[in-house]
N, C-alpha and C positions, 0 to 999 in steps of 0.2 A: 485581319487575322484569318488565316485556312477555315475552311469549315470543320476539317478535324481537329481542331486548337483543344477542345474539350476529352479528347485522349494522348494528347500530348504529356511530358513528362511536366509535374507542375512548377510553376516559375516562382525565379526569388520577390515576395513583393516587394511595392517599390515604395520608397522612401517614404512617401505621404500614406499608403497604405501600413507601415511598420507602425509609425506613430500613431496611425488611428486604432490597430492591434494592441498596442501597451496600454493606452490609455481607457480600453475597452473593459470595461467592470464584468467581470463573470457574474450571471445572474444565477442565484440558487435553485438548483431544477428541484420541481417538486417531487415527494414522494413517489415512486417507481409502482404502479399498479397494471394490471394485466390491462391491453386494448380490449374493447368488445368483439366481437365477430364482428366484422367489419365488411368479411368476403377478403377474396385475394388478390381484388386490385384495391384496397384502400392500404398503404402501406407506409407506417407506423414508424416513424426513424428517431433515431436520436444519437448523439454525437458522438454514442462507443458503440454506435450497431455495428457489427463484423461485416466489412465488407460493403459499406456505407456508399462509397462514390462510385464504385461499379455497378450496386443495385439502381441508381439513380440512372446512370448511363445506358443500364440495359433497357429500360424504361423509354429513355430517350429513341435508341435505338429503333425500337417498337414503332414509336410515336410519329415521330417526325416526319415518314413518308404516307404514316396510316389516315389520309385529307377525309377519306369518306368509309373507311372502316369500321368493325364495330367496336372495337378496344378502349375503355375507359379506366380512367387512373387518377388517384388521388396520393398525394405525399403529403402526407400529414407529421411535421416537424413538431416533437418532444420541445420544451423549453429547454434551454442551454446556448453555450456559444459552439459553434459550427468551423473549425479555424482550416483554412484551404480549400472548400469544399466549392464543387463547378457542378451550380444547377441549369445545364439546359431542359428548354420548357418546348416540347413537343405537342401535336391535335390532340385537345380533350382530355389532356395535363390538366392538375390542378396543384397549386402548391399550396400547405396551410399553416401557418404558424400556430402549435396550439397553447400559445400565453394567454394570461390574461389583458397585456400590454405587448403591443409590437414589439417590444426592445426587449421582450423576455426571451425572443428566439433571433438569433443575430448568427448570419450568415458574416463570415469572411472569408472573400474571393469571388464568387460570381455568379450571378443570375442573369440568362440570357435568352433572348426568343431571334432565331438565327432566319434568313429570309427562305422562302420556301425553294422558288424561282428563279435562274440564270438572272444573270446583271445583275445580285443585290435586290431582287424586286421583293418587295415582301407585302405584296397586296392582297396575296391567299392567305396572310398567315391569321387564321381562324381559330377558333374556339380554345381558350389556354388561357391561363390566369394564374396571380399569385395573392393574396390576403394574407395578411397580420402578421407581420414579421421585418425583422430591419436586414440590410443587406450593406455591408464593407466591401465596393466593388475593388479589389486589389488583383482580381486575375481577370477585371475584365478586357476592353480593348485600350487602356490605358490611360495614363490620366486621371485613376481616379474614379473610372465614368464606365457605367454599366450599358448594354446594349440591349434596347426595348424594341427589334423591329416587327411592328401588328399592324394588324386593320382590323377588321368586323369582329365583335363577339370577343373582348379580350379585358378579363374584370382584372384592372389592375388597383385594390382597394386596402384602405387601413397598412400600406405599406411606410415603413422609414428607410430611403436611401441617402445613407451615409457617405454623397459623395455625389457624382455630378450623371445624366441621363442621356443617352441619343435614343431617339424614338424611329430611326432608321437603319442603316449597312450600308456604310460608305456612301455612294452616290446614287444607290435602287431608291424606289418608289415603297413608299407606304399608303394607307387609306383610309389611315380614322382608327381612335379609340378613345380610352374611357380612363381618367384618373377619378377617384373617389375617396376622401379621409387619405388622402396621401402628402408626405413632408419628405422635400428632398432638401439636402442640406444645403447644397452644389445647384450646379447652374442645370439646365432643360434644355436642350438643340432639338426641338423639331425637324431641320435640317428638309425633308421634302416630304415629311407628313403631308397631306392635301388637308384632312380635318379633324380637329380631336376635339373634345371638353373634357375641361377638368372641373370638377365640383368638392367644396369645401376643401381644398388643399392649399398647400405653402411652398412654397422654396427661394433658394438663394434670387434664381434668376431666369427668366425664358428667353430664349431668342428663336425667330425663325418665323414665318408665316405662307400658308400657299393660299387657298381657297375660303377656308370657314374655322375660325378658331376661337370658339366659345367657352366663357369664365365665369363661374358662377361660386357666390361665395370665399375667390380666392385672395389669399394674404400675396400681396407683392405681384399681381396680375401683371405684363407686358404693357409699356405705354405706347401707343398709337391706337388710330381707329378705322376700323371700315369703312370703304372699302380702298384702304390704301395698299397698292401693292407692296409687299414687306410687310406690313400692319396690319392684315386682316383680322382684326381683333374686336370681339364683340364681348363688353363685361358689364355681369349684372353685380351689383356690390354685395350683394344677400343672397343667402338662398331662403326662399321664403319658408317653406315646410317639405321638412324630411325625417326619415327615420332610416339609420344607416344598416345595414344588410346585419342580421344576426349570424352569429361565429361559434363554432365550435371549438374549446377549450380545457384543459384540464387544472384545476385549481390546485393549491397547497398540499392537500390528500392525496394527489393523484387521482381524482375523481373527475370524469367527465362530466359537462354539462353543455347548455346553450344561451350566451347571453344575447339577450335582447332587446336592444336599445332602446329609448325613450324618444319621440315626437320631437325634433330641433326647429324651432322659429325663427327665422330673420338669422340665421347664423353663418359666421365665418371662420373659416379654418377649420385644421382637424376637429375631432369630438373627442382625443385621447390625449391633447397635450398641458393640460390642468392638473391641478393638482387632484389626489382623489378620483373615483373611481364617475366616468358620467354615470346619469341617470338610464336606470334601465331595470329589468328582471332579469333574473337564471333559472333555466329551466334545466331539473336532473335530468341527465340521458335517462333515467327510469321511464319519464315520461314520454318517451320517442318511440315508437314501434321503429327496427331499424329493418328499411325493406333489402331485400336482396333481387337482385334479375330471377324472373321466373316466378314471381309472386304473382298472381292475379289480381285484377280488378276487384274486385268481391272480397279477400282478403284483407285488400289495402282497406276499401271502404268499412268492416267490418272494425278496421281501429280505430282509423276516425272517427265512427260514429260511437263507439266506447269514449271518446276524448281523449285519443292517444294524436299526441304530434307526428311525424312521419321525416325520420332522416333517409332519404334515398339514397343508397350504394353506386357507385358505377355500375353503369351497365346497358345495357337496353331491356325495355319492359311493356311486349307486349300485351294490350289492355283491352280487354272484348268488353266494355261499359267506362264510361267516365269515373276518374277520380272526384268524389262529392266531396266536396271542404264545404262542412254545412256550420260549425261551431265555433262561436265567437274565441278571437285571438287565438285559433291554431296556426300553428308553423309548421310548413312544409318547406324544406330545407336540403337541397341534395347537393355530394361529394362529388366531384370529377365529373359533370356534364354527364347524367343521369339519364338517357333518352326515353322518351313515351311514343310509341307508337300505338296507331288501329288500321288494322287493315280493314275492319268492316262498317266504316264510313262512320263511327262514332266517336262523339267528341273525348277530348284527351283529359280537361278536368274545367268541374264546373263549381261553383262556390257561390254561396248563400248571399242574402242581402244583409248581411252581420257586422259587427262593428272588428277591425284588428287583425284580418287577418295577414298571416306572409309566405308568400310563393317566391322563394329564390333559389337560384343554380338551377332552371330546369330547360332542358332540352326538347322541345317539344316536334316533332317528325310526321310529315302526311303522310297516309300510307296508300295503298292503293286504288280502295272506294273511296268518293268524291264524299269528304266529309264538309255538314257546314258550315262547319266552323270548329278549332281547336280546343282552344281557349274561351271561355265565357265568366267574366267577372260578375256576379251577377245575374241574376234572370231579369228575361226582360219587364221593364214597366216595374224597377224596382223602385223606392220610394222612400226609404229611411237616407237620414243625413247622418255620415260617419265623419265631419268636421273633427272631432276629438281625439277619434279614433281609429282612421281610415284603415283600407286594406291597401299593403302595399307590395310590389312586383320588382325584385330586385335580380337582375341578371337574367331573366326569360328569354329565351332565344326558341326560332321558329325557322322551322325548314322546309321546302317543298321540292324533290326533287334534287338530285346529285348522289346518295345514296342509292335511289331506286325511284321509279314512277310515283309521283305524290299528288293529289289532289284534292283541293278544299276550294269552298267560296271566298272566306275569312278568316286569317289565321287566330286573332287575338278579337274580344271584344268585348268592349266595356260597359255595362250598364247601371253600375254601381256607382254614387254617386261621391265625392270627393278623394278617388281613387289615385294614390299616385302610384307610378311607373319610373324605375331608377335604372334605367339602362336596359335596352332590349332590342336585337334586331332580327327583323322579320324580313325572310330572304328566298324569293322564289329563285331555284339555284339557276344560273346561267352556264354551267359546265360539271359534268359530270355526268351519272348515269343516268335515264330517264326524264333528260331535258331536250324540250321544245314544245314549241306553241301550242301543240295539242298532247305532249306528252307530261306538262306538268303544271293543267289548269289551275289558277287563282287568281280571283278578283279582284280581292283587298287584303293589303297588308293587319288593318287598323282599322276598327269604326269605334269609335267614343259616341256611347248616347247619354251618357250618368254627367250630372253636373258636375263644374269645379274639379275636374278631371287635371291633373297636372302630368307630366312628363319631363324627364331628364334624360336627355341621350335618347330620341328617336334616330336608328337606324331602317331606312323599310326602302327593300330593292325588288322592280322586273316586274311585279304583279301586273297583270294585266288590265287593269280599269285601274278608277281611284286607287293610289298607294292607300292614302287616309281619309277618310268620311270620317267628320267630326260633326254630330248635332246636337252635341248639350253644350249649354251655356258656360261661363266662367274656364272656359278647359286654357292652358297655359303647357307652353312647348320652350325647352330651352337646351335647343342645336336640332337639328332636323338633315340628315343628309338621304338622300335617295338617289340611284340610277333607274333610268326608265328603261321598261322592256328594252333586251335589246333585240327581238325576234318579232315584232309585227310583220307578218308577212308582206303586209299592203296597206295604203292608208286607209282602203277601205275598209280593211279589217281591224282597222286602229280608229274608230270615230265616236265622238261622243255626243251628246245633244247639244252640248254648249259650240262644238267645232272639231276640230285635226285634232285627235291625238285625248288620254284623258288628263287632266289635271292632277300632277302629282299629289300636290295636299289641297282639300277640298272642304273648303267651312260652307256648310250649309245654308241657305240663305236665308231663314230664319233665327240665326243664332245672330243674338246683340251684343254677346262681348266673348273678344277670343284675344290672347295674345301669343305671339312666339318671339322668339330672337334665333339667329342665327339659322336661317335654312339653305340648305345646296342642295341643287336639283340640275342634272347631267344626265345628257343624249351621248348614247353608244349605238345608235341604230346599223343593224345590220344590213338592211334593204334598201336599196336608192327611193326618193320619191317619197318618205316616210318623214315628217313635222311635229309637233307640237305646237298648239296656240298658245297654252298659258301656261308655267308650271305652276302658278295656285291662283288658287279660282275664291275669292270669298266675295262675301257681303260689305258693300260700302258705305260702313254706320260709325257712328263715333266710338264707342266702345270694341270696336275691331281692330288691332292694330298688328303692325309685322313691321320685325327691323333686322337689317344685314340679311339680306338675302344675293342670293349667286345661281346665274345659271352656265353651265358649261357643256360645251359639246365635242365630245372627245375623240369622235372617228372621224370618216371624211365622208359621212353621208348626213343627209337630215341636219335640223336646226333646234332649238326652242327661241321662238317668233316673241315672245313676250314673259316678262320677268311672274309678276302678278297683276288678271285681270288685263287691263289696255293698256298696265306702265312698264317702264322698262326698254332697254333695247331688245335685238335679237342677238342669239350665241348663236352665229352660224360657221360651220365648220369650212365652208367656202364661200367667198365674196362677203366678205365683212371679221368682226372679231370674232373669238370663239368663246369668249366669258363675255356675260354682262351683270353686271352687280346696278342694286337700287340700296339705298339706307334706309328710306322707311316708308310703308303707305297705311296709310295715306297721308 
């Protein structure tokens, strides 16, 4: 379909889209109450707003070329049914259903993320998302079947699509993303995804496989297994412990609020397909200071430490002192990719050793002084166990560079112990403004030191040393994809104690038990002469384990020599293959 199919005149739908339209129950929209200040990019829709599909389009319009602009946008969908309506999903778009169940907001005709790039490629397509809402694809590319093409940074969560999914654009290149509490009716065409996971979701059916395609907790997972080519498929049956991302909603009154889910053990499938409402809390929007761009640091911290939660606006906000989350089970929760920047080398937000806390939607930006870090979970040498209770990280995303010169040591770091992490990727930019080897230092993506550290959906690319140092015990990773620098000038300038090159992912050799599943680790080097020994480097104990791993080398210079440690073959881009996959080590 044209890339301008979205102001096209709108088409009759088709047959299987008409009958999914009759049979479609109007949900009773609740009571009509004024939105909050919200700012002027959070924008409030509902299905008799004047002028409904050209607000959205202009939106678009904005969006879709703005890769490293500072523009932020949140569409926040009233309950009701939607009949016709073409959401394209442009940079740092966010779309949101505000039901209390997905199917209180039900789009019919399309929801789309279009590829950024000539050929179909849609391997930039970045930061954009949709949550809690169902979607009747009848205008999308036909058939039924809605068009998802992403890579990095794309929360696709608590979604219902009512009909079939391509996670591509024809025959271009995609690069990885993220399903979460998601049920597609219809089938899933990965078609040239390279690597995605999905976690507690369902549907009819998947097909498709390239590089790394990890399952956690899903109903009706793909059969085959790693490392077959076609079946790259790595499934864990459970998801052990999670707590699924809190949402902003408006109940019966017309009254906003934020529910906040409950702790999930060993579970599979959605968390909203039961009968009855899951387990969780609501928090009134009274309780939220709602921040606006142009707020200080000082202000923000002045409501947190009142015990106010913090809804963050689109926007950018710069911060001359850390945001402190010092008080057990505050929620920090931001609309439309919410950016934090410092330009005076100080970290971006730092939080207590407390039990509950939740940091998600947040955009986090180096700025120009060499900060040492962004993010800090924890102080260091923290010591209480939050088993119960933990703090959890859902959508955090990190950037260094491509906006503007960025420099940090470590983007994210965890010291709090049973910490999870639901999706996040930490990206030293490889194109755009203020890149290269001395223009946009960082060392590590990730250092985990807190025990019992879990992660879902590690993305971490370019950094220049370790992507990840991990030294606390019990930590557990499920999907891991990284590209290595692609900008080492020289090997010599690429060397580490162990050998050529650093170690993508890095278990410390004091730690006795670590697990992951599904890791991809890939050479783009741009220098002749330039190797990698190992892409991960651990300790070989019996409580350390890795399974489905892949390395790839995707230019025509440079290699990675070894999988994990001394096993493995070589990916070399000349004189041998250019993947090598192991099943497990040990």
């Amino acid at each position: 379909m044209p890339r301008n199919s979205f102001r096209t005149a709108r088409s009759r739908a088709s047959t299987l889209g008409a009958a999914l339209i009759a049979a479609a129950a109007l949900a009773a929209p609740p009571a009509r109450a004024d939105a909050p200040d919200f700012g002027p990019h959070v924008h409030v829709l509902a299905p008799d707003t004047p002028g409904l599909q050209q607000r959205i389009l202009d939106i678009y319009e904005a969006q879709q070329p703005n890769h490293f602009g500072p523009r932020r946008d949140a569409i926040l969908l009233m309950p009701g049914t939607y009949r016709d309506l073409r959401i394209p999903v442009g940079f740092y778009t966010q779309v949101l259903g505000l039901g209390a169940h997905p199917d209180d907001v039900h789009v019919i005709g399309d929801l789309r993320s279009t590829a950024l790039l000539a050929n179909d490629n849609a391997t930039q397509n970045f930061w954009r998302g949709a949550e809690n809402f169902s979607v009747t694809p009848t205008l999308g590319i036909g058939d039924g079947t809605m068009q998802w093409a992403v890579s990095q940074a794309i929360p696709f969560r608590r979604m219902h699509v009512r009909g079939n999914m391509r996670l591509n654009q024809n025959q271009g290149w995609a690069s990885g993303g993220w399903f979460s509490d998601v049920r597609v009716d219809g089938r899933i065409d990965s078609v040239t995804q390279q690597q995605w996971i999905s976690r507690n979701s369902e549907w009819g059916g998947w097909t498709g496989s390239h590089w790394n395609m990890v399952f956690v907790g899903v109903r009706n997972a793909p059969a085959g297994d790693f490392p077959e080519p076609g079946a790259r498929y790595t499934r864990v049956e459970r998801t052990p412990l999670v707590r699924e991302k809190p949402w902003l909603f408006v109940d019966a009154q017309g009254r906003y609020a934020v529910r906040v889910p409950a702790l999930r053990r060993d579970s599979v499938g959605v968390s909203w397909g039961g009968p009855g409402e899951a387990p969780g809390r609501t928090l009134p929007l009274s309780a939220f200071h709602i921040a606006r761009p142009g707020e200080t640091a000082a202000a923000l911290n002045a409501e947190l430490a009142a015990g106010r939660h913090l809804l963050l606006t689109p926007g950018e906000y710069l911060l001359t002192e850390p945001l402190r989350v010092m008080r057990p089970g505050t929620v920090v929760l931001g609309l439309g990719f919410p950016t934090l920047r410092s330009d005076n080398g100080q970290p971006l937000v730092k939080t207590a050793d407390v039990d509950g806390l939740t940091l998600a939607g947040l955009f986090l930006d180096a700025g120009r002084e060499r900060a040492d870090v962004l993010m800090e979970v924890g102080p260091p040498g923290s010591r209480a166990r939050h088993r119960a209770d933990p703090t959890v990280l859902h959508d955090v995303f990190f950037r260094i560079g491509g906006a503007m010169p960025g420099r940090v040591r470590t983007a994210l770091r965890i010291h709090a112990h049973d910490t999870l992490v639901d999706h996040t990727w930490l990206w030293r930019a490889d194109h755009g403004e203020g890149v290269g080897w001395t223009s946009n230092p960082a060392l590590h993506g990730l250092e985990v030191d807190g025990e019992d550290v879990t992660v879902y959906g590690l993305f971490v690319e370019h950094f220049q040393g370790h992507q990840v140092v991990w030294r606390g015990n019990g930590g557990r990773v499920y999907f891991y994809q990284s590209e290595l620098p692609y900008d080492p000038p020289s090997q010599a300038a690429w060397t580490s104690p162990t050998g050529r090159g650093f170690a993508s992912y890095k278990v410390a050799d004091g730690v006795t038990r670590h697990e992951a599943w599904g890791l991809g680790v890939y050479s783009v080097f741009l220098q002749p002469d330039v190797l990698l020994d190992r892409a991960l480097e651990v300790p070989r104990r019996p409580g350390v384990r890795l399974q489905s791993m892949i390395t790839v080398c995707l230019a025509d210079k440079g290699s990675i020599e070894r999988v994990v440690n001394d096993a493995g073959e070589p990916a070399r881009c000349r004189g041998g293959s250019n993947t090598s996959t192991l099943t497990a080590y040990p």
